[in-house]
C-alpha positions in Angstrom: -22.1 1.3 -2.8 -18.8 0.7 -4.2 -15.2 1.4 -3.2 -13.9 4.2 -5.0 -10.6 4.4 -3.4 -8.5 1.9 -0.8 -4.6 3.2 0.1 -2.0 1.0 2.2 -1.1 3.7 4.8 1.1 1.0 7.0 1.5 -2.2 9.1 -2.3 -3.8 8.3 -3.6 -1.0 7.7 -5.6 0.6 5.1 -7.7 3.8 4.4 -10.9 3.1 1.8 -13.2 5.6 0.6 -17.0 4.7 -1.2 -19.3 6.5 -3.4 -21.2 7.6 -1.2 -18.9 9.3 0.6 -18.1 6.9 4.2 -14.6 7.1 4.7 -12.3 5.6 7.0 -9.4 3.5 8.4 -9.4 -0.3 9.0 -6.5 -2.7 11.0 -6.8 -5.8 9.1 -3.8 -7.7 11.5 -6.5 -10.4 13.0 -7.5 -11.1 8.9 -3.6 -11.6 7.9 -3.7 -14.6 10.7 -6.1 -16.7 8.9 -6.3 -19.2 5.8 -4.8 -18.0 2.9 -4.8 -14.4 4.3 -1.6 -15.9 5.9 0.4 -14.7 2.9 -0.3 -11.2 3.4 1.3 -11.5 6.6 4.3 -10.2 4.7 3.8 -7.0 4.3 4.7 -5.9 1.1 2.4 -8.7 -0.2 -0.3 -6.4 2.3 1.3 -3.1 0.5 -0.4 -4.5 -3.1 -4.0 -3.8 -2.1 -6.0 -2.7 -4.9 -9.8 -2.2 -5.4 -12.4 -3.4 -8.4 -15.6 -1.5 -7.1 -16.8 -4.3 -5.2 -14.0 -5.7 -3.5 -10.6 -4.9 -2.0 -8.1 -7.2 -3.1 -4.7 -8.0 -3.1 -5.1 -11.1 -6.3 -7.8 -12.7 -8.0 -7.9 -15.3 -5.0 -7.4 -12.7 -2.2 -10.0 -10.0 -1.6 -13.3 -8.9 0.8 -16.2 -8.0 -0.1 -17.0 -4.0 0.0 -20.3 -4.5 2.1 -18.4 -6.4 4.4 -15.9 -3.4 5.6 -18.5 -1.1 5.0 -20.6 -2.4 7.7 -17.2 -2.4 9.8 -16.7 1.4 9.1 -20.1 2.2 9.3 -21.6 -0.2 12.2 -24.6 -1.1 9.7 -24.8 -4.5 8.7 -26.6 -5.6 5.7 
């Protein structure tokens, strides 16, 4: 599966969309709490989120695995 589309809708959240057509809308405010997510607390930094197919990201050093909030949307874990 890969991530064919992730949008900042507002606040920590996000709307993604995979290739096999699971779509949804994740809050992300607990991740922004923790380690070196910290510095999307601000959230224009959060507003940058991009996708490479695998991941969503927000820099090279910053990003989750697609599995991982698949298997949030989709209750399946892997």
């Amino acid at each position: 599966m890969k991530v064919q589309e992730v949008k900042y809708i507002s606040d920590y959240f996000i709307s993604i969309k995979f290739d096999d057509g699971v779509y949804g809308t994740i809050e992300l405010n607990d991740l922004v709490q923790k380690g070196i997510f910290k510095l999307l607390h601000d959230k224009n930094q959060f507003a940058k989120v991009y996708t490479n197919g695998y991941s969503i990201a927000w820099s090279n050093e910053l990003e989750i695995d697609a599995t991982t909030i698949y298997a949030e949307l989709t209750g399946k874990h892997f």
